[in-house]
C-alpha positions as CSV (number, residue, x, y, z in Angstrom):
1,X,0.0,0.0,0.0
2,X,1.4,2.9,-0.9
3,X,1.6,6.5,0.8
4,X,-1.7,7.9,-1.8
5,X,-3.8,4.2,-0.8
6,X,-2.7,4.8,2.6
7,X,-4.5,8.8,2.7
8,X,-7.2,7.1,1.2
9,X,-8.6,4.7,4.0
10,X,-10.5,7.1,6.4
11,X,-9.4,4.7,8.7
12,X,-5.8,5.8,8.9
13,X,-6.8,9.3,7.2
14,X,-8.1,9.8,10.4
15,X,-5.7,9.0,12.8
16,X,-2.7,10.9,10.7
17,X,-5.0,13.9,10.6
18,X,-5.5,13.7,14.5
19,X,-1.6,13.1,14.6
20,X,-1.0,16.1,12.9
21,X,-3.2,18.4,14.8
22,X,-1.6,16.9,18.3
23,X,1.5,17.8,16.4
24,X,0.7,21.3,16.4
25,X,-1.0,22.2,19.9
26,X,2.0,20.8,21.1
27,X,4.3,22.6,18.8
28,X,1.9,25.9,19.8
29,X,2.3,25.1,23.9
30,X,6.3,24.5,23.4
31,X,6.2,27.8,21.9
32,X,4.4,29.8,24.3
33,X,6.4,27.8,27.2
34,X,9.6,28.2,26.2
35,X,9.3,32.4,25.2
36,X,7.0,33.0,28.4
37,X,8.8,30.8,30.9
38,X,12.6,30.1,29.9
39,X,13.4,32.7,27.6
40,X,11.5,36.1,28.6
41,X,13.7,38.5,30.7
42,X,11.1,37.9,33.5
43,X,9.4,34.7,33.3
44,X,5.2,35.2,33.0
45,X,4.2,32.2,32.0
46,X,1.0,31.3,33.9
47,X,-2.8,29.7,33.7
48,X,-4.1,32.5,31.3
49,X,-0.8,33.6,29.9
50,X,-0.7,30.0,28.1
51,X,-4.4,30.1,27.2
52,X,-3.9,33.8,25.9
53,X,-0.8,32.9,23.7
54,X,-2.0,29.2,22.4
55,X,-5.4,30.6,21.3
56,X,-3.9,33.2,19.5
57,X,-1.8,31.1,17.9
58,X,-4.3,28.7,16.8
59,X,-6.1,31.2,15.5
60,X,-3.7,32.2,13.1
61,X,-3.2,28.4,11.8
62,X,-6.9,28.4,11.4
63,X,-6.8,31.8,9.6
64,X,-4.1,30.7,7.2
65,X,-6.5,27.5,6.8
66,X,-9.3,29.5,5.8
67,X,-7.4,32.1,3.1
68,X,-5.8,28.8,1.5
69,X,-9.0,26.8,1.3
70,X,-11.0,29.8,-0.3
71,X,-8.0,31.6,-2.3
72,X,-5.5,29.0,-2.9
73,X,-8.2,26.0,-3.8
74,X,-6.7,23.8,-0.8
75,X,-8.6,21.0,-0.3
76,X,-9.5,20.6,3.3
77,X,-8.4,17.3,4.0
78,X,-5.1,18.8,3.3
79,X,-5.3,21.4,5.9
80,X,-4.0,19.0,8.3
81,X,-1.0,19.1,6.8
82,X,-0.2,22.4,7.2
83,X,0.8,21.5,10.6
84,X,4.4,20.1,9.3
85,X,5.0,23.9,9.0
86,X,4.4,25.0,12.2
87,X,7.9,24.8,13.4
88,X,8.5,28.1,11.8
89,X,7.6,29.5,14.9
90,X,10.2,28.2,16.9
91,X,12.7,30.8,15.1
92,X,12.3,33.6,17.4
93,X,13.7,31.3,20.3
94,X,16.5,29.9,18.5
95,X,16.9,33.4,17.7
96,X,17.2,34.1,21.5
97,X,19.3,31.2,22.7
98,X,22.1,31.9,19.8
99,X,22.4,35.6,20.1
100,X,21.8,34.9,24.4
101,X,19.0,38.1,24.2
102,X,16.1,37.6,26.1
103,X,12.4,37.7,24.7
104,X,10.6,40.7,24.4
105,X,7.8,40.2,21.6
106,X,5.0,42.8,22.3
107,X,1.6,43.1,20.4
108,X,1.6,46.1,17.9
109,X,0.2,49.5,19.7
110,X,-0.3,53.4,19.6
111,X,1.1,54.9,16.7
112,X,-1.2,53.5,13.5
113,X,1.6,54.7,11.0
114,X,4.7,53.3,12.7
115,X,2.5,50.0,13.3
116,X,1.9,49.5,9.9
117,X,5.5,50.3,8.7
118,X,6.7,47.5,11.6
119,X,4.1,45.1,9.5
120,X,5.4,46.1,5.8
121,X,9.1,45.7,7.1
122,X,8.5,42.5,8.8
123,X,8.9,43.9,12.3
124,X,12.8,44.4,10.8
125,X,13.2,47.8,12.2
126,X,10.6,47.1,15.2
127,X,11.9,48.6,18.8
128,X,10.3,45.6,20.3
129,X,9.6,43.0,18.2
130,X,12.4,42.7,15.8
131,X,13.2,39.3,17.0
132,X,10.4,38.3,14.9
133,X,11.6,39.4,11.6
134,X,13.3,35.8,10.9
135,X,10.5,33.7,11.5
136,X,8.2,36.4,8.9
137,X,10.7,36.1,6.9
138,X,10.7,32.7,6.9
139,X,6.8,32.5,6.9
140,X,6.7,34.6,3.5
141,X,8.6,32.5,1.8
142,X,6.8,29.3,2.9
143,X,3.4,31.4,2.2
144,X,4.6,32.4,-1.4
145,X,6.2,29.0,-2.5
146,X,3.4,26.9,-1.4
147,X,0.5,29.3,-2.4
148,X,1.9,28.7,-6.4
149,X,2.8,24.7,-5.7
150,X,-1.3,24.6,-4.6
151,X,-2.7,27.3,-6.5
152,X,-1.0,27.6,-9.9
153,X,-1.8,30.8,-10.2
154,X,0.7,33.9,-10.0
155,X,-2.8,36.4,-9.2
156,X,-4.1,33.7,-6.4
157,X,-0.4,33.6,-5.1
158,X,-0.3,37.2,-4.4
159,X,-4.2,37.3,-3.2
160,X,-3.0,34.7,-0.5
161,X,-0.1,36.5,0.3
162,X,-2.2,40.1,1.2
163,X,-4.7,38.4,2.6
164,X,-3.6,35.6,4.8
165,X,0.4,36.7,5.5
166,X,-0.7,40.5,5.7
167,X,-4.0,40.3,6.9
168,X,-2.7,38.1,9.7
169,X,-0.7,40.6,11.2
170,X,-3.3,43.1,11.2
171,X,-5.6,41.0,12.5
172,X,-3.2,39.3,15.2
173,X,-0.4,41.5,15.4
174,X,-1.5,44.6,16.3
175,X,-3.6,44.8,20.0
176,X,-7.1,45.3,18.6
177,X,-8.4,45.0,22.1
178,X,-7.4,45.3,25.7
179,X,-8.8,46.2,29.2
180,X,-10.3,50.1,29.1
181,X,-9.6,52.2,30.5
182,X,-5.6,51.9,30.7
183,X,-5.3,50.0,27.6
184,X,-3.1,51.0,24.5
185,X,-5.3,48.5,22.6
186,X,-7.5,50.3,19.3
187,X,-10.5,49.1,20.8
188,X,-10.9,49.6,24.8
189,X,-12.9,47.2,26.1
190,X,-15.0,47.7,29.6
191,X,-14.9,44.1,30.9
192,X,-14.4,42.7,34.5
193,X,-11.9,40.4,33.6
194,X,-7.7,40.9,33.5
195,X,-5.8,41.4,30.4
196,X,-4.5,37.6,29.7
197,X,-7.8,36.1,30.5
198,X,-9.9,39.0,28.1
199,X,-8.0,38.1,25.4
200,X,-7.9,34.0,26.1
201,X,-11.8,34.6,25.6
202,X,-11.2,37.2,22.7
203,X,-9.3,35.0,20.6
204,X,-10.8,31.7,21.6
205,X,-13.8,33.5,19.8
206,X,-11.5,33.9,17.1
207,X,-10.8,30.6,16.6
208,X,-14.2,29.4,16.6
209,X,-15.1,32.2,14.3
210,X,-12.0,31.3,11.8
211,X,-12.4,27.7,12.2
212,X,-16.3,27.7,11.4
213,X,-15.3,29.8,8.0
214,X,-12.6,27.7,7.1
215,X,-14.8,24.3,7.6
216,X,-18.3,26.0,7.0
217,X,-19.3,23.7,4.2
218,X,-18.5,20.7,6.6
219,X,-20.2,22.3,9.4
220,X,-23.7,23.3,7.2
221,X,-23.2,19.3,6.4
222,X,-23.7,18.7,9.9
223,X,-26.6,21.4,11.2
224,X,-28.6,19.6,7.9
225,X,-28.3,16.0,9.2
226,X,-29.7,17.0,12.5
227,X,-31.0,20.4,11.9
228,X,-33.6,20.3,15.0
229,X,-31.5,18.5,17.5
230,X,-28.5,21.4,16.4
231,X,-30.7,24.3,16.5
232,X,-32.2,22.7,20.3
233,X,-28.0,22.5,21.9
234,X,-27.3,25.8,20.5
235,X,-30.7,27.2,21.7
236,X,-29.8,25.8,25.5
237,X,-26.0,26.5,25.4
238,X,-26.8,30.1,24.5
239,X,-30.1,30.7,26.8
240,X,-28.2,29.4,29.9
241,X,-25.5,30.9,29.5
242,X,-27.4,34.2,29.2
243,X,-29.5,33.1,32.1
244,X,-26.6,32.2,34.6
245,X,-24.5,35.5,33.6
246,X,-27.7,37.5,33.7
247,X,-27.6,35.9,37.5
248,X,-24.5,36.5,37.8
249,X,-24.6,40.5,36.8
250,X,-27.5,41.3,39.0
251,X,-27.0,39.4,42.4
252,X,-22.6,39.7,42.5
253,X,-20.6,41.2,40.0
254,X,-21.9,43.7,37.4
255,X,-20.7,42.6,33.9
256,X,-20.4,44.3,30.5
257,X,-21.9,43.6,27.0
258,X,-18.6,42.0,26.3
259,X,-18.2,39.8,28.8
260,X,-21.9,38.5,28.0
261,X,-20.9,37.7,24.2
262,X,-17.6,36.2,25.3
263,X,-18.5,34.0,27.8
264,X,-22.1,33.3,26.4
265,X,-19.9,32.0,22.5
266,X,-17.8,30.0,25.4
267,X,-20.1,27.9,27.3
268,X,-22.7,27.7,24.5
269,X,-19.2,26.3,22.2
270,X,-19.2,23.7,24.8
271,X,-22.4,22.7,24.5
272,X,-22.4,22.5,20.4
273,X,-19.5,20.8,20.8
274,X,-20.4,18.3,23.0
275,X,-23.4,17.6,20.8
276,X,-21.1,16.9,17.9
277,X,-18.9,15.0,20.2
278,X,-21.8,12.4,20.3
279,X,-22.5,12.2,17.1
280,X,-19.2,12.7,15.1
281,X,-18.4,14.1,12.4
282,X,-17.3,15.1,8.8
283,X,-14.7,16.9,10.2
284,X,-10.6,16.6,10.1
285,X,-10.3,14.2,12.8
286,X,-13.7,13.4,13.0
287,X,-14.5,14.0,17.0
288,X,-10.9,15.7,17.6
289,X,-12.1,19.0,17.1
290,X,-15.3,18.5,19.6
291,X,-12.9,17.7,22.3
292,X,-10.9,19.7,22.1
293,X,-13.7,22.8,21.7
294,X,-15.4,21.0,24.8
295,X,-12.3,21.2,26.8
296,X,-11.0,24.9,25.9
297,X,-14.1,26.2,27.3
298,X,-14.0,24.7,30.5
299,X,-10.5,25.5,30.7
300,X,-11.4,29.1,30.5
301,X,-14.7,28.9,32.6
302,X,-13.1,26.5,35.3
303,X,-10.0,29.1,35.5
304,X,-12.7,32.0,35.6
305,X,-14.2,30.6,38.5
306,X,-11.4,29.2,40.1
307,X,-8.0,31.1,40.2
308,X,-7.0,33.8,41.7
309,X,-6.3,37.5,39.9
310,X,-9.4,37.1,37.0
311,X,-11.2,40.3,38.0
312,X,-9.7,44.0,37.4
């Protein structure tokens, strides 16, 4: 049996796919350890420091998922193997242990113009962030060779490259939101909750928003062969979730319209997840994805509710 025969029993389609995806949260959490905890000039790695960072992350896989599937033509039981390239993101702490400089990488802020020249120069002449300029370097070339090896296409190539290299950095690289009213962030938010956990929720959200795009055909798929049991778990998850915070706001701790939509797209992910969880699915992985969109959430609520230091 050869490699193509191999790809084509969903049987063992299914567990190289899963492989690969294990391959990258832990490709994601290696990264966020080793800059927040071993190579950072003071060492914050911590419960929602980790969430923060690996959402984000996993976001932006998703997002480059998403701009190759609809631009490039990707076929998205390829997308798993975009994984093999996550690596690249391990350049910025080479970077650091060869040149023995600590860690400093910073979200874009303030200043719209100098922000987007640190985007259009790679972060080469950034203040804070130049340590990243080998790994975008790195990821443009990787984004421009295998946008023409998939897409054929010179115009498609270029499309990817705006949309998905560039428009990641816009849409991840600068601080689009923060805690108001101290915040640099473009968009202050009023929320009860601390920075790191804010933007766990935040970009959680953005993961389920870019990984619902990027598998949305998939997804409809799976709303149609159970459209009334579907519309029933999100109609629950999102109706207690409203009902508890609602609870929540009036009797102990007044909270804002964004901590409503984050926490209510939280639990009631949970909940849709859980759903699919039972009845699998079309999906890469088939049930991988329901886990681990079952166990985010509760990592976040659970930490909510438990830790220490989650309210401003």
């Amino acid at each position: 049996m050869n490699f193509n025969d191999f790809l084509k029993n969903k049987k063992y389609a299914r567990i190289i796919e899963i492989l690969l995806f294990i391959f990258l949260f832990s490709v994601i959490f290696s990264r966020v350890y080793l800059e927040t905890a071993i190579f950072a000039k003071e060492p914050f790695f911590s419960y929602f420091v980790a969430t923060h960072h690996c959402a984000w992350f996993t976001f932006v896989f998703f997002y480059f998922s998403l701009c190759a599937r609809y631009i490039l033509g990707l076929k998205p039981e390829k997308i798993p193997f975009l994984a093999l390239f996550s690596p690249v993101i391990f350049i910025p702490v080479i970077h650091a242990w060869i040149e023995e400089v600590p860690l400093k990488l910073q979200y874009l802020r303030g200043d719209f113009t100098k922000a987007l020249f640190d985007i259009l120069t790679l972060y080469k002449f950034s203040e804070k962030n130049s340590q990243f300029f080998f790994e975008m370097l790195a990821l443009l070339v990787i984004f421009a060779v295998l946008s023409y090896i998939v897409s054929h296409s010179i115009l498609r190539t270029v499309l990817n490259i705006i949309a998905g290299f560039y428009g990641s950095m816009f849409l991840a690289g600068l601080q689009l939101f923060g805690v108001a009213p101290k915040t640099k962030a473009y968009f202050p938010l009023n929320t009860v909750l601390k920075n790191h956990v804010l933007l766990s929720m935040v970009y959680f959200t953005a993961v389920i928003l870019a990984f619902t795009i990027c598998f949305f055909p998939e997804i409809k798929t799976l709303f149609k062969r159970g459209l009334q049991q579907a519309a029933a778990a999100y109609t629950a998850g999102s109706v207690s979730a409203m009902t508890v915070l609602s609870v929540v706001s009036f009797k102990f701790k007044p909270l804002y319209t964004a901590d409503f939509i984050l926490l209510t797209v939280a639990w009631t992910t949970f909940v849709m997840s859980a759903f699919f969880l039972k009845k699998g699915t079309n999906l890469p992985g088939n049930r991988f994805f329901p886990i681990v969109f079952s166990a985010f959430p509760l990592v976040l609520i659970l930490g909510i509710i438990f830790r220490d230091k989650v309210f401003v």
